[in-house]
MDTraj code that builds the backbone (N, CA, C; nanometers):
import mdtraj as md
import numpy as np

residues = "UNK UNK UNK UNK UNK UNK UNK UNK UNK UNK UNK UNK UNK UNK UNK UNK UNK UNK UNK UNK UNK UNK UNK UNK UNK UNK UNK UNK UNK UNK UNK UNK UNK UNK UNK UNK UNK UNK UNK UNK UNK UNK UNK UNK UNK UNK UNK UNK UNK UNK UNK UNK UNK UNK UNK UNK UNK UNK UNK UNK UNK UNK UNK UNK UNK UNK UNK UNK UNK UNK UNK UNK UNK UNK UNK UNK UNK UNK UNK UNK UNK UNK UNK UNK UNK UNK UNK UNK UNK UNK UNK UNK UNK".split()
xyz = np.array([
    [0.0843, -0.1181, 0.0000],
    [0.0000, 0.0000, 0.0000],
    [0.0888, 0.1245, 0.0000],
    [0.0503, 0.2502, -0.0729],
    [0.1102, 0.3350, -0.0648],
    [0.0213, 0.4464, -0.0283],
    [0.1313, 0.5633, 0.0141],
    [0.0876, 0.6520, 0.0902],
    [0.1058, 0.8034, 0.0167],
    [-0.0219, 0.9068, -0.0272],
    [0.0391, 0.9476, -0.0773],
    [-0.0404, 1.1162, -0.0091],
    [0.0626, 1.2093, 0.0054],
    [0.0779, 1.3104, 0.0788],
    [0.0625, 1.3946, 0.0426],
    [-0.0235, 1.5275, 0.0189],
    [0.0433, 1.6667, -0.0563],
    [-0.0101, 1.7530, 0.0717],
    [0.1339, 1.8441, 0.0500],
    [0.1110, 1.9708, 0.1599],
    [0.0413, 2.1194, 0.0881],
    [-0.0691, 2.1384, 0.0894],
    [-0.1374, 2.2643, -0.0132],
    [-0.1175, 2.3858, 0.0238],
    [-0.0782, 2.3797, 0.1699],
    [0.0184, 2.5322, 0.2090],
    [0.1464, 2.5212, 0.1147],
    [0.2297, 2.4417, 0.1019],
    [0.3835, 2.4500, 0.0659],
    [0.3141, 2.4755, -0.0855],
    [0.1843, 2.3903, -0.1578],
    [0.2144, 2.4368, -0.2833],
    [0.1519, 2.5743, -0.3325],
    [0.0808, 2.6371, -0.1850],
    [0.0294, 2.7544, -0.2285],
    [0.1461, 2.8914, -0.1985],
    [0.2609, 2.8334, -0.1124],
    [0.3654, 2.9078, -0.1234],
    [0.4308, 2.9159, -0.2622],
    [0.4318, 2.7679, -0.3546],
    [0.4872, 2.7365, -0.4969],
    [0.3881, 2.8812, -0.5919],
    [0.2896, 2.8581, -0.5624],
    [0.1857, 2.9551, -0.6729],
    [0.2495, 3.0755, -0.6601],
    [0.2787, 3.0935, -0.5101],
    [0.2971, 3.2526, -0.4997],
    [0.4020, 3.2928, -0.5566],
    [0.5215, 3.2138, -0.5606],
    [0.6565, 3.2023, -0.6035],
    [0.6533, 3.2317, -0.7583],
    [0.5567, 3.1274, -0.8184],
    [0.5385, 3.1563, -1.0040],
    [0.5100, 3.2780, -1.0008],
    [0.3988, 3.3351, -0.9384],
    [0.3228, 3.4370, -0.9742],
    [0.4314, 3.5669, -0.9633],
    [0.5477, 3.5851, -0.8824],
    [0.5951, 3.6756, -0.8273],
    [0.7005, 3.6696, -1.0162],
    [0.7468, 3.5754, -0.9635],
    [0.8298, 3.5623, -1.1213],
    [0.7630, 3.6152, -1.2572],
    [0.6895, 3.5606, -1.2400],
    [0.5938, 3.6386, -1.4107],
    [0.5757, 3.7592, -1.3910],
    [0.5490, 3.8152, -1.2333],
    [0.5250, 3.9547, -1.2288],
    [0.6676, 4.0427, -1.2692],
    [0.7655, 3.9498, -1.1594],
    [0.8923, 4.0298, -1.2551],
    [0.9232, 4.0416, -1.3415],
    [0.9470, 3.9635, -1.4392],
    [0.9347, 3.9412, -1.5204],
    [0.8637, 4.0154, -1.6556],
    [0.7429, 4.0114, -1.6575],
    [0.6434, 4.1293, -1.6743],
    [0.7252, 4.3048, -1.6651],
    [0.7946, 4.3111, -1.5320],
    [0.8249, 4.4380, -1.5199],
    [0.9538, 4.4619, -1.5734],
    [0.9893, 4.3635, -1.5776],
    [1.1423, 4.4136, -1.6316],
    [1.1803, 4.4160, -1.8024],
    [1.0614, 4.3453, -1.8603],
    [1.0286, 4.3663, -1.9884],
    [1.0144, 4.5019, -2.0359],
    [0.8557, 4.5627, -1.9327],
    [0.8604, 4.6777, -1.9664],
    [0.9352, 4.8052, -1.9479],
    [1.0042, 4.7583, -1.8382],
    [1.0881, 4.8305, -1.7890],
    [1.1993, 4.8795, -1.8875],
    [1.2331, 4.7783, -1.9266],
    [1.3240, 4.8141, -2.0328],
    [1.3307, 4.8468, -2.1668],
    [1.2161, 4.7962, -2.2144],
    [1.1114, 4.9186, -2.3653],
    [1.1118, 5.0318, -2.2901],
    [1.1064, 5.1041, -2.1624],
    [1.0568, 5.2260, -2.1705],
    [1.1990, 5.2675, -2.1306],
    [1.3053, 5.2230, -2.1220],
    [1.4148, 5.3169, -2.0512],
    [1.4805, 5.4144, -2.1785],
    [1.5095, 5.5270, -2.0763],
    [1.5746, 5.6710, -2.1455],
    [1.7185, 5.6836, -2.1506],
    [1.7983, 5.7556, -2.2129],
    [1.8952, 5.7698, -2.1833],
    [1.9091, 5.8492, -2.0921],
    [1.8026, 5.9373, -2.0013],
    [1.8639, 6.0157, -1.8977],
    [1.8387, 5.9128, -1.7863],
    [1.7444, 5.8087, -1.7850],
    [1.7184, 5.7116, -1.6795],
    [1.8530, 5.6259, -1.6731],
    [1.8910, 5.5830, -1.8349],
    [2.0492, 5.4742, -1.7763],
    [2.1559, 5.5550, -1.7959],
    [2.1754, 5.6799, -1.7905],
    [2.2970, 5.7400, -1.8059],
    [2.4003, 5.7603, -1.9143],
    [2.3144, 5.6692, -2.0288],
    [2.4613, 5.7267, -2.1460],
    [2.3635, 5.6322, -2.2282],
    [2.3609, 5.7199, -2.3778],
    [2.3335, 5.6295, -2.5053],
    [2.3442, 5.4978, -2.4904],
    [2.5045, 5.5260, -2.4625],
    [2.5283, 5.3873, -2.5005],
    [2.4627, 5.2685, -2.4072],
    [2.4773, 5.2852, -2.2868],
    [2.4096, 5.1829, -2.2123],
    [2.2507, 5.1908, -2.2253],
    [2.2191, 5.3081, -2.2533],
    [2.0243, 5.2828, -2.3460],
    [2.0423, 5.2395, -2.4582],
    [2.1637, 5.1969, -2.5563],
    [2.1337, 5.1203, -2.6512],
    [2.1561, 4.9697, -2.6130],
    [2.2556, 4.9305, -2.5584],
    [2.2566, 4.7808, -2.4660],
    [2.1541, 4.7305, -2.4046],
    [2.0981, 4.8391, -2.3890],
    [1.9777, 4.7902, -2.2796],
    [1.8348, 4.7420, -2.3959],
    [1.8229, 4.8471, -2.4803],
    [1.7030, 4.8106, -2.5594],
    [1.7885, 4.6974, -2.6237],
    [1.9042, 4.6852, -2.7338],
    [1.9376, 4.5901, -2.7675],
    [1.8704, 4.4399, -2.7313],
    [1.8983, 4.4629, -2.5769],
    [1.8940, 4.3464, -2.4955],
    [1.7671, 4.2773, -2.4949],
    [1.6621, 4.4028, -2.4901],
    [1.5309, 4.3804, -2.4636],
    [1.4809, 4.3307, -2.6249],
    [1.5575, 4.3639, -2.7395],
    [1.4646, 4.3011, -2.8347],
    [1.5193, 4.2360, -2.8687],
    [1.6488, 4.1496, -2.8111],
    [1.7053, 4.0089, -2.7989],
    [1.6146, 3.8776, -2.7331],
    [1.5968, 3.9463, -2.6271],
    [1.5317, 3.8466, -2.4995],
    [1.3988, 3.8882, -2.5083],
    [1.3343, 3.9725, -2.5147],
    [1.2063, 3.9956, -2.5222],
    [1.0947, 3.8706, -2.4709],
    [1.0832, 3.7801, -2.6637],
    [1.0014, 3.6789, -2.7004],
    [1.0673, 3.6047, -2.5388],
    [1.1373, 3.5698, -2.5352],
    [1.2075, 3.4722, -2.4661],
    [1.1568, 3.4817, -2.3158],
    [1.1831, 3.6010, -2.2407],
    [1.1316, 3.6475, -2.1410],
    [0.9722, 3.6461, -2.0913],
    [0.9077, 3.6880, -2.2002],
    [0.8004, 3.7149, -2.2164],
    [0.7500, 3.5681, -2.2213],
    [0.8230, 3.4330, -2.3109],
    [0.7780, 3.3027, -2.2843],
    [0.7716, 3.2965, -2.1443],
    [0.8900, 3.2714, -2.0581],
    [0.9216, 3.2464, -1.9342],
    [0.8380, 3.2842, -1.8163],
    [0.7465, 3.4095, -1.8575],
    [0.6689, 3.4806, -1.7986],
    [0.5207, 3.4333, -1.7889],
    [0.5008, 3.3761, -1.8904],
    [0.3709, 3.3177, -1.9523],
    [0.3702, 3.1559, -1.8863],
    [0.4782, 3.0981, -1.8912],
    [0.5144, 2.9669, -1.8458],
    [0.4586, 2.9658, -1.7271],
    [0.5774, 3.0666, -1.6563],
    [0.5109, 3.0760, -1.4988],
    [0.4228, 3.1192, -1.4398],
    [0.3516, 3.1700, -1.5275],
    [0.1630, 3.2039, -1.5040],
    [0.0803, 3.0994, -1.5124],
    [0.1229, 2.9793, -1.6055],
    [0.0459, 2.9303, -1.6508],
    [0.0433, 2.7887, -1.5001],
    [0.1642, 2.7520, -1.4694],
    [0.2002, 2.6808, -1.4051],
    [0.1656, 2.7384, -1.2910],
    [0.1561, 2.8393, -1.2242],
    [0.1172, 2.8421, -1.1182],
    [-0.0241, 2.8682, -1.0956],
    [-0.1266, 2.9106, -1.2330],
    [-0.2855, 2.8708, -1.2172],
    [-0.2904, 2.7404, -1.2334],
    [-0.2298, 2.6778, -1.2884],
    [-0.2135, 2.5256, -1.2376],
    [-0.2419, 2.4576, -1.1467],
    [-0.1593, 2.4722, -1.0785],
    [-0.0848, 2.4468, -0.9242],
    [-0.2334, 2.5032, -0.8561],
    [-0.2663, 2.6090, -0.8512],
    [-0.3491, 2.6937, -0.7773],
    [-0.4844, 2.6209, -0.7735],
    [-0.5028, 2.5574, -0.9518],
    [-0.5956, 2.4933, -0.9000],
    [-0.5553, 2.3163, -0.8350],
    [-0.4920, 2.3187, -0.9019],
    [-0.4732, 2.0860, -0.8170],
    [-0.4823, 2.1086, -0.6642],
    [-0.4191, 2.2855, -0.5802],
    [-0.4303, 2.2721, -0.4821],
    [-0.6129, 2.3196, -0.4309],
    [-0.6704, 2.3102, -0.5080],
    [-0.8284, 2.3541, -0.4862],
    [-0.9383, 2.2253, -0.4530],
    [-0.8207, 2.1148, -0.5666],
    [-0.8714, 2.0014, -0.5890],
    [-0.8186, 1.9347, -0.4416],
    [-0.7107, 1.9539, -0.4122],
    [-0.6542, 1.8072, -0.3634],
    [-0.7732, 1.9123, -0.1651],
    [-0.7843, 2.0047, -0.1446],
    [-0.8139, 2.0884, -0.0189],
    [-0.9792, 1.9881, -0.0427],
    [-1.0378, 2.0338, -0.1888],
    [-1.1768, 1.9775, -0.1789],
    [-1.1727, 1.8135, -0.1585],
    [-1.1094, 1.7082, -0.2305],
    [-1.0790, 1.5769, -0.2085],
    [-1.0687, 1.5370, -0.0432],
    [-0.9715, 1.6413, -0.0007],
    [-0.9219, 1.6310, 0.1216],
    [-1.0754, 1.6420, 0.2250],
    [-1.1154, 1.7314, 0.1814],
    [-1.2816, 1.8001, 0.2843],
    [-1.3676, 1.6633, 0.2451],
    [-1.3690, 1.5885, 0.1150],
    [-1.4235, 1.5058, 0.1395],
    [-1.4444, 1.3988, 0.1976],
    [-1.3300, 1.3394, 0.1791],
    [-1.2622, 1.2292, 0.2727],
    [-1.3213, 1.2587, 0.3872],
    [-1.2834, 1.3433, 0.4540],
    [-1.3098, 1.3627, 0.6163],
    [-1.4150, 1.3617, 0.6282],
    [-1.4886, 1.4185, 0.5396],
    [-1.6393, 1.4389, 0.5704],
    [-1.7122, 1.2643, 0.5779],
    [-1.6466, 1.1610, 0.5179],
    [-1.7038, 1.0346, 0.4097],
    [-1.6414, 0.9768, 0.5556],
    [-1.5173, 0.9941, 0.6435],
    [-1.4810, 0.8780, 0.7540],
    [-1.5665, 0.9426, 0.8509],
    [-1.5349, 1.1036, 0.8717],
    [-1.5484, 1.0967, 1.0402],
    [-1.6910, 1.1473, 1.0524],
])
top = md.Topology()
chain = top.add_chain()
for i, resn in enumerate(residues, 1):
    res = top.add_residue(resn, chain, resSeq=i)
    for name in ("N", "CA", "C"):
        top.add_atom(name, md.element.get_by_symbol(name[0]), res)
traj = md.Trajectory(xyz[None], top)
């Protein structure tokens, strides 16, 4: 027989964790379409910087989406496994 365990606090700490990431994520995208050269201090490092951003962009912007997606995921199995859980108890005790 096996035994099988999930902790829905630890994975609702996991959700919060995705969610924080996509949010950064999110911001540092835009963050960096909107930067000035008086915000980074020299052309040149506002051209590195946008460079950068329409290097990584798609890429970022995947990574961002990933971890949204995965943590409404998560958000819900932990909805499922809390309701499963309420049932059980309800079905023994």
């Amino acid at each position: 027989m096996s035994l099988i365990a999930v902790d829905p606090a630890a994975l609702t700490e996991v959700v919060r964790a995705l969610r924080d990431v996509r949010d950064r994520l999110d911001g540092a995208t835009r963050s960096l379409a909107e930067t000035t050269t008086v915000e980074a201090g020299s052309a040149q490092l506002t051209s590195a910087l946008l460079d950068f951003h329409d290097h990584w962009r798609h890429g970022l912007d995947t990574l961002a989406h990933a971890a949204g997606v995965a943590g409404d995921q998560l958000d819900e199995a932990v909805r499922y496994y809390r309701d499963v859980d309420g049932q059980l108890a309800q079905a023994t005790g």
